[in-house]
N, C-alpha and C positions, 0 to 999 in steps of 0.2 A: 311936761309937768309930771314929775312923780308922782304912785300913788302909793295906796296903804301897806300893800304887801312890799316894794320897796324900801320904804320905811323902814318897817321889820327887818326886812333882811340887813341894811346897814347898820341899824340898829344893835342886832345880831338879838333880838327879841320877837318876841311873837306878837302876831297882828293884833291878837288879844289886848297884848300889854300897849301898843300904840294907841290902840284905843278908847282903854282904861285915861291914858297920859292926858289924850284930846277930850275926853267927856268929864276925865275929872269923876269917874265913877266907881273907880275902885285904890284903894292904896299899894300905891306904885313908892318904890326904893326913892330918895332924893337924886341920888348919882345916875338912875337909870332914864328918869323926867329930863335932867337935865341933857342926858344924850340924846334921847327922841327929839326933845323940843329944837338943838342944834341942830340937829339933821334935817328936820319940817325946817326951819328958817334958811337954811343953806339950798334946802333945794327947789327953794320956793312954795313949799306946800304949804305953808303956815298965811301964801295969798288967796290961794283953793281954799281954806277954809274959813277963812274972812270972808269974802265973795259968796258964802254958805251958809255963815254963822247967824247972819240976819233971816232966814229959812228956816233954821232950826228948831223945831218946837224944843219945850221944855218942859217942867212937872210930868202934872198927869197924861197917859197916852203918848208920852216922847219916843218911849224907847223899839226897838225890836228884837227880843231875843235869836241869836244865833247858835242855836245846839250842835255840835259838832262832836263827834270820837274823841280829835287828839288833829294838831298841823302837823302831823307826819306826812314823809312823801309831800307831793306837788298838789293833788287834786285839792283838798281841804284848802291848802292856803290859797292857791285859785279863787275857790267859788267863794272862800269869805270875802278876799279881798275886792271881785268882782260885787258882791252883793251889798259888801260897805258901800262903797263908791256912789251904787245908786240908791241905795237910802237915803246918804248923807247929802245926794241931790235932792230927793224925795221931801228933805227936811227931818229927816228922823234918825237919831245915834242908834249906831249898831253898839247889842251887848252879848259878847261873844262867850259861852257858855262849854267847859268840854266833859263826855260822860264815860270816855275811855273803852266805848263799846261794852258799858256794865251797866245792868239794869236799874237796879239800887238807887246808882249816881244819876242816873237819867231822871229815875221818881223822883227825888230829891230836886232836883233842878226843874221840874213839871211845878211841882210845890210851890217852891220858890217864885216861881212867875207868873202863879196863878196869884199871890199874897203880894204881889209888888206893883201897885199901882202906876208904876211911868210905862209898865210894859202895855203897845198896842196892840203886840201880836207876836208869833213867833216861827221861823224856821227849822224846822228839825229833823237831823240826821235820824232815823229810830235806832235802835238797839232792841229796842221791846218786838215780839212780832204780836205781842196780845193788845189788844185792843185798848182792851179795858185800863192800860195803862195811862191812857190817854184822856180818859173820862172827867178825870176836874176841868181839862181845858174846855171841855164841851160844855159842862157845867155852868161854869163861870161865864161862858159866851167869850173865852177868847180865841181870838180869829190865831188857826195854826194850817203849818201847810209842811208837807213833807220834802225831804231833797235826797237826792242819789238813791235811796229807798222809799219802799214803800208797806204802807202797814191795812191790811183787808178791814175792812166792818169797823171803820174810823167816820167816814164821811169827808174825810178831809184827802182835799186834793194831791198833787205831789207833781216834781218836774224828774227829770229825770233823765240819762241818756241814753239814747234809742238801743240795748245792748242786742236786742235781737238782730234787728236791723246792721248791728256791727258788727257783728258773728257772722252773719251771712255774707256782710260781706269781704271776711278776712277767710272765711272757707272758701268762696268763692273763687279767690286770691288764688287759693293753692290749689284747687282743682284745676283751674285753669292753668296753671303751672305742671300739670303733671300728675299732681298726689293724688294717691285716694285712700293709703290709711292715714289718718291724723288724728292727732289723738287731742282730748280740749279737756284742761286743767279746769273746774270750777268750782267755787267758792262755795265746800258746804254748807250749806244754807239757810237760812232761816229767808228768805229773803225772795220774791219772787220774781226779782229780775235774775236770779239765777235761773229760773223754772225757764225764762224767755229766752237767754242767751243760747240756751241747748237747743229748743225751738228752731232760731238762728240758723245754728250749725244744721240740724236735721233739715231742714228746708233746703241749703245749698246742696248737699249729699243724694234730696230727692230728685234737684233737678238736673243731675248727673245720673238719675237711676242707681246710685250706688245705696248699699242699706246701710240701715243705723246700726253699727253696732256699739251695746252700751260697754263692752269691756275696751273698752276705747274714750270713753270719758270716766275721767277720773275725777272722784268725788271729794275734796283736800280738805284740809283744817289751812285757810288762807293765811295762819298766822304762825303756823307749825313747819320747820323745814322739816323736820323727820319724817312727817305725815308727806309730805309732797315728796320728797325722796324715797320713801318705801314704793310711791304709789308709781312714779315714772320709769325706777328703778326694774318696776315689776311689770310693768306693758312692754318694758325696751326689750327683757331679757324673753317673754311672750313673743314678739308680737313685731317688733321693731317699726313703730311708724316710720312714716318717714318727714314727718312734722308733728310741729306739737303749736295747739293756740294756749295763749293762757290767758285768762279771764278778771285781772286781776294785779295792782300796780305790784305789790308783795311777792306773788306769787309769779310773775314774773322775772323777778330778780333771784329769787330762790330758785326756780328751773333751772336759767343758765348756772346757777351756782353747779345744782345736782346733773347735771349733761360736761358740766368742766370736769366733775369729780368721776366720770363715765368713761372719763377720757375722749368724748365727741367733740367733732370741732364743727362751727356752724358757719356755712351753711353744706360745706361737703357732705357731712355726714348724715345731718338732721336739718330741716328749717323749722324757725321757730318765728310766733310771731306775737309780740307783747302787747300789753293791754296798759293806756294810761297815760300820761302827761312827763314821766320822768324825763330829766335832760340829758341824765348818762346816756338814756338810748340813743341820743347822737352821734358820741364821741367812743361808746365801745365800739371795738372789734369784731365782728362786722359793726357797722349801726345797723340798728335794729327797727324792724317794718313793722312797726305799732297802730292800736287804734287808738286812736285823740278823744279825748271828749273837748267841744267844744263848751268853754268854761263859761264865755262871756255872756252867750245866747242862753245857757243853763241861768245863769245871774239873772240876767235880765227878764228873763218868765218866771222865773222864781218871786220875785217882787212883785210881778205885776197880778201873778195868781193869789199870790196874800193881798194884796190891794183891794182883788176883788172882793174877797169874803171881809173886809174892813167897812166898806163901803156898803156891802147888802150881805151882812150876817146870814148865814143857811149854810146847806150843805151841799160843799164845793167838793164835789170829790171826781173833781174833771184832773185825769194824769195826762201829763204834755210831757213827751219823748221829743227831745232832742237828734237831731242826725251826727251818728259818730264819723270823721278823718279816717281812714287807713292810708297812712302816710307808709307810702312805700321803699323799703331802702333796701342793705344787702344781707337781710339774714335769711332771705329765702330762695329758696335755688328751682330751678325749672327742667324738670323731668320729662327730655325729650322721648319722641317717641321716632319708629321708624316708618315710612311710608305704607307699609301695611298693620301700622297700630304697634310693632314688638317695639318691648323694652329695650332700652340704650344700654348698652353695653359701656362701658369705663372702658380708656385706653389701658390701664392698670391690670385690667385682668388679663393682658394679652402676656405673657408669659411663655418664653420657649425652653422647657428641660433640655438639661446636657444631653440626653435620647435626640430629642427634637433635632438639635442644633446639629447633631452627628448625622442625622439621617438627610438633613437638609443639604450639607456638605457633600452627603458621597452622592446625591441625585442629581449632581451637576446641573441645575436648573435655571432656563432662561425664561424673562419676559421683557415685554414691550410695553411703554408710554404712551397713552395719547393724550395728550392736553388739549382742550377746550382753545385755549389762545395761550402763548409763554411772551417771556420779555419782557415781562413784570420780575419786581422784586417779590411776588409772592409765589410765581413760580419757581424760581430758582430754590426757594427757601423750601416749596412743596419736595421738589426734584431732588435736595440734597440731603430732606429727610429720608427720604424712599431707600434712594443709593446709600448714604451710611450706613441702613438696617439691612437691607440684602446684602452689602458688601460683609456682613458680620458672618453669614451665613453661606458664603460662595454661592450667592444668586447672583449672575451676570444679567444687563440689561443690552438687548438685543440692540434696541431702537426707541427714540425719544420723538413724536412727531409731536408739530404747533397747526392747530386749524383753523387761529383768527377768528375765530367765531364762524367759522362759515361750514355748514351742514354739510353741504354737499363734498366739500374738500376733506370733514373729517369721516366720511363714508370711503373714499376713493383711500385716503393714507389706514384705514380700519383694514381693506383687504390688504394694501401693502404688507401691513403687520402681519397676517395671518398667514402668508405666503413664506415667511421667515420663520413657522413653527414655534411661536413660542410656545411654553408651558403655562402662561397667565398673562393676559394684559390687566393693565391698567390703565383705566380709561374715565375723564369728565365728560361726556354727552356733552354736545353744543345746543340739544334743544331735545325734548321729547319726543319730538313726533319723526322727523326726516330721518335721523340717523338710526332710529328703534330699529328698524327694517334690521338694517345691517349689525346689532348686536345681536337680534335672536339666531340669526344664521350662527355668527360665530360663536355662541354661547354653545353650541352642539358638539364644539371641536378642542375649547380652549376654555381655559377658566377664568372667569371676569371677574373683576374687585372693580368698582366706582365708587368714585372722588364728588360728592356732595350729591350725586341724581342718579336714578334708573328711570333707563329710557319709558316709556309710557307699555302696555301692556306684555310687560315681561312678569315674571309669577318669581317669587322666592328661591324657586327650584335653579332657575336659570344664570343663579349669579353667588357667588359663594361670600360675598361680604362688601358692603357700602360702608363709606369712613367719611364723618361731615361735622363741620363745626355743630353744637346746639344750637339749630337754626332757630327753634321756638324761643329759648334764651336770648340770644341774639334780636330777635324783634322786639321783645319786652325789653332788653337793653336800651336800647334804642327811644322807647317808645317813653319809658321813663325819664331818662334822660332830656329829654322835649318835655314834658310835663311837667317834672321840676323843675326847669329854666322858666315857665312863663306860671307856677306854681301861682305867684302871689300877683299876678294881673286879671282885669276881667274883660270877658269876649272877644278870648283872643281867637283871630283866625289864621289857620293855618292852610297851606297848600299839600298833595301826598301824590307825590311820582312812584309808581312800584314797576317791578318788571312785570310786561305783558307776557311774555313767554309763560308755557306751563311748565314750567321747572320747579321741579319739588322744594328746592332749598331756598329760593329767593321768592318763591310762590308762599311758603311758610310763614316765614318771618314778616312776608308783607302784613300779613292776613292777623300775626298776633300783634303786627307792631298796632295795626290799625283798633284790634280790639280794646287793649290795653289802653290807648288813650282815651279812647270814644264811653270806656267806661270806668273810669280811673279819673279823670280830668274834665269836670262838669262846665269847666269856663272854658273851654277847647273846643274847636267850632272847625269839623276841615270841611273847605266852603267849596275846593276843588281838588278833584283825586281823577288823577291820568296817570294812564302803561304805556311804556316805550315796547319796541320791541327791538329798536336799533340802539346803542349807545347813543347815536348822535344829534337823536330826533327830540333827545332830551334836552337841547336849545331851544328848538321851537316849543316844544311843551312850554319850556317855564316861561317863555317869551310871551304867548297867547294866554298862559294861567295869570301872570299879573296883569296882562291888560284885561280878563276879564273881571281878576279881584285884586284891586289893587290894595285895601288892605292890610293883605297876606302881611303877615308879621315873622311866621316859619315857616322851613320848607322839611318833608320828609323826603329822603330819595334813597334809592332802592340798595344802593352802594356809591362808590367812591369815583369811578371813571364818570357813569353819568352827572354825577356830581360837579364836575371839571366843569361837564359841560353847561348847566345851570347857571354856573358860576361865571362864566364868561357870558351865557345872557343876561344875569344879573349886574355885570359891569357897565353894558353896554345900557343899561336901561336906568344906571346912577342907582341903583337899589341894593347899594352894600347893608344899607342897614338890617335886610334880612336875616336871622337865622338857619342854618343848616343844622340837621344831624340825619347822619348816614352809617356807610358799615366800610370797614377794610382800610388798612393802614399800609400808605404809600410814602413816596417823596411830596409828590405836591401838595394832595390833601394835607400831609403832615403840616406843609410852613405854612396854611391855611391856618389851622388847630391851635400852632403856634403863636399866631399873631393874635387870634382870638378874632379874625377877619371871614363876618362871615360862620364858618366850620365851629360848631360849639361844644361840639362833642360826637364818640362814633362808638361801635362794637365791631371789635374785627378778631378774624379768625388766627390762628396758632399754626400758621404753613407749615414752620419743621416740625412741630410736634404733631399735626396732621400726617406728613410725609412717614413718620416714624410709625405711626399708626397704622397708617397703609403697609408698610412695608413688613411689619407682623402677621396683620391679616393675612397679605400674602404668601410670608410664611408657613403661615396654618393652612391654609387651602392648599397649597402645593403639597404638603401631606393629609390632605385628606377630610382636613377638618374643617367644615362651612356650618358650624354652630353659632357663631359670629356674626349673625347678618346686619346688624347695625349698633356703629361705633359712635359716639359721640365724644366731642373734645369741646370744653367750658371753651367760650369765647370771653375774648378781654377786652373792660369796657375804658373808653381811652378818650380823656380832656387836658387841655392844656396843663393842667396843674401835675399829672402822671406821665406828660408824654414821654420825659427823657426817660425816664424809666421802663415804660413801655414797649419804647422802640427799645432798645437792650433784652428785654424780655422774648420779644415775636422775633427781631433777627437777630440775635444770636453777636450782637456788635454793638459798640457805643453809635448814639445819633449824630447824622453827620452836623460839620462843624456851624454850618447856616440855621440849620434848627436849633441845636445846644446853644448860639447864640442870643436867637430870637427871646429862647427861654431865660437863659438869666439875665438877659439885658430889663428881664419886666422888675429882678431886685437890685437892680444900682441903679 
């Protein structure tokens, strides 16, 4: 059944005027009655209000005034149309009033409904912050109640949504992400949910220990891009956050305006994160990680708090805050850290001068490979990044060893290398503990670079540069991606396999994927959470986790190979219908992802652009420079709808013919 803001919109008039058309309460155009009234008969709503119409008082006490600004933007046509809907259950016509956000027009309109006998009572945006503006309603004993604002030494109640509470937790957001300058756009104000929303933000910023600083929020004209562009204009070229909240549906469209006009791109550059119901934030470039009001629950306490003051006239001055959405998407980026807390480095800044490259050249320099485990496609893709970038530089590679995962093997091939003299290994740790031994030794002789881990009590000094996908990105990838799959269900349970091992990089990502959901997704329930330490242990893991909860709706797993393995106990158990999301992009995972069987989505790592990275670093440390201690590369987040693209991206090659199949056979 359609409703009234519908209407309107096919209409291509305002909810006002549908109104007007159905109450017969104000003079509506002949041509325009006749179009509303087609469109209510066509879409059935002309049975919704028959089914009503016997409800409906009339005369005296019918009406309820709705004061509003202006139906600009989403939110206004929201909450009228939420608030029509249940009146017009209530029995009483909505009469929809706007004051353009000018004082004047609001008195005028106070006046008005104080002298018009059908009104019962009224809704009101304020404009006024004085009081005294208010006082014939008090006078008169008409019952008023405030919305999205609010007005001090009224008496009268007001709903409103929780912005403190939203603030905190979109700062939240991004602290956890990494940031810690950010800067918050606010609605100069008259207004004291402006006073609360900074409140918001200051509270998240305490519980990080970091301090307030007020040259960091900026105080705007909500309706001025000049004002908001002088002001962003002037913190970027200060101060450069490295996000920005904005507080405000206006105000947020006018930022990305003034950050486009900056030349910044989001979220590389800046994360940003909007305020409000618009729909563009969907479908921009990135979409954008907004806070929601919810519109319908705002409606629906809205009526019931005027209800009350109808029913026992006094002074209601009870404010009911609403819980705001922060609907999470891609305008904000996560600001990895390194194992002992340093900042991430960009692959970008690794730059070798014509100096460099010549000195590199005449120092005839060798090193050695150790892999963790090869024979994957994402080894080869690591190995061929390395080799292309030394090859640029006359770095020769001595020796390439594979350790299968096994510790002790990759200690025994560790001195083999060593024995061969290189100038630098490069090496992925099979676990932190067994092999540690054996890097501090040769860290005394040779220079180390590692590929996503350092072994467990090694010191900064010991190793001249680590090179790792954004493993904290990578978990909230991830983590998301499951959240918004089961977004619109309730109590759902989920299962969470991570790696037992203490390995920094899959140790990370478990630990944000786990946060991110647990506090991001309030219908998410993981009911069982087990560590493998062997890839293969992860059949019986998921074999005993659904027989103890069968349930289980999704599964998290730590990466892609244990995943296999899930996946084959989930065959055997008829439990296709579960969900996976996991990390790393293979062959078989792939035709998984493809069919949409099972695999729903994953974040995986950038091998050759990794390999490329590594082989810089290397670079640099062969002459001398270990300024670089950790590198980070953006991981990419990969569902069926991007895969073919994807795979072309991470290897370097169109996707083979079984996959690219799978895919377009879903459009003929």
């Amino acid at each position: 059944m359609a409703t009234i803001n519908e209407i309107a919109k096919e209409a291509g008039v305002s909810i006002a005027t549908v109104s007007h058309v159905i109450n017969k309460s104000r003079y509506v155009s002949p041509e325009l009655v006749e179009r509303v009234e087609e469109i209510i008969k066509r879409t059935g709503y002309d049975k919704k209000l028959k089914n009503k119409s016997s409800k409906l008082k009339i005369g005296k006490s019918s009406e309820i005034a709705i004061v509003v600004p202006d139906l600009c933007g989403t939110l206004y046509p929201k909450l009228v149309s939420e608030i029509s809907d249940y009146l017009i259950e209530k029995g009483y016509n909505p009469v929809v009033h706007f004051h353009h956000d000018k004082v004047a027009q609001e008195k005028d309109i106070i006046t008005n409904i104080v002298f018009n006998k059908q009104i019962a009572g009224a809704i009101i945006v304020p404009v006024s912050t004085d009081g005294k503006q208010f006082d014939k309603l008090v006078q008169h004993r008409i019952p008023f109640v405030f919305l999205d604002r609010t007005v001090k030494n009224t008496g009268a109640g007001s709903v409103l949504s929780d912005g403190e509470g939203g603030m905190y937790q979109a700062a939240m957001h991004l602290l956890r992400s990494g940031h810690e300058e950010i800067a918050l756009i606010i609605e100069r104000g008259r207004f004291s949910s402006s006073e609360s929303k900074i409140k918001g933000y200051q509270d998240a910023l305490n519980s990080y220990k970091l301090p307030f600083r007020g040259e960091l929020v900026l105080d705007a004209d909500n309706n001025s891009y000049e004002d908001i562009e002088k002001k962003v204009k002037d913190v970027w070229v200060r101060i450069k956050p490295s996000a920005f909240i904005a507080s405000g549906n206006r105000m947020t469209l006018n930022l990305l305006k003034v950050l486009n006009k900056l030349g910044l791109e989001c979220p590389a550059d800046v994360s940003v994160i909007g305020f409000g119901d618009e729909e563009w934030s969907e479908i921009v470039t990135p979409p954008l990680t907004m806070l929601k009001h919810d519109t319908k629950e705002i409606g629906i306490q809205e009526v019931k708090l005027l209800f009350k003051q109808m029913e026992n006239y006094s002074n209601w001055s009870e404010q009911i805050q609403i819980p705001m959405e922060l609907s999470i998407r891609r305008s904000t980026q996560v600001i990895g850290k390194g194992p002992f807390g340093e900042k991430t480095i960009s692959p970008e800044e690794l730059t070798i001068s014509q100096t460099e490259a010549d000195q590199l050249k005449a120092g005839n320099y060798k090193v050695a490979i150790s892999f963790h485990y090869g024979g994957t496609a994402w080894a080869r893709l690591y190995e061929n990044g390395i080799r292309n970038t030394l090859d640029k530089y006359g770095i020769s590679i001595l020796s390439i060893t594979n350790a299968h995962f096994d510790p002790i093997l990759q200690v025994n091939q560790l001195e083999g290398l060593r024995l061969q003299q290189p100038d630098a290994i490069i090496a992925i740790p099979v676990d932190d503990e067994v092999t540690a031994k054996k890097f501090h030794s040769i860290s005394e002789q040779v220079k180390l670079i590692f590929m996503s881990n350092i072994p467990e009590g090694m010191n900064k000094d010991q190793y001249a540069s680590c090179v790792s996908v954004n493993e904290r990105e990578s978990g909230q990838n991830v983590a998301l991606l499951l959240g918004n799959y089961f977004k619109n269900e309730k109590n759902v349970k989920i299962g969470f396999i991570g790696h037992g091992a203490t390995f920094y990089g899959t140790h990370l990502r478990d630990a944000v994927a786990k946060e991110v959901i647990t506090t991001n997704f309030k219908n998410i329930e993981i009911v069982n959470e087990q560590y493998f330490h062997k890839i293969e242990n992860t059949y019986e893991i998921c074999k005993e986790m659904l027989r103890v909860n069968p349930e289980i709706k999704g599964l998290y797993i730590s990466w892609d190979r244990p995943s296999l393995e899930a996946i084959k106990a989930l065959k055997e158990l008829k439990r296709e219908d579960i969900s996976i999301f996991t990390f790393d992009l293979d062959i078989e995972i792939a035709t998984y992802l493809a069919k949409e069987e099972m695999v729903k989505g994953l974040s995986t790592q950038r091998p050759y652009q990794q390999g490329i990275a590594v082989g810089l670093a290397t670079a640099k440390a062969l002459l001398g420079k270990d300024d670089y201690k950790y590198i980070g590369v953006q991981p990419y987040l990969v569902e069926s709808k991007n895969l073919l693209k994807a795979w072309k991206d991470i290897t370097l090659e169109p996707a083979p013919p079984e996959i690219e199949s799978l895919i377009l056979d879903k459009f003929t």
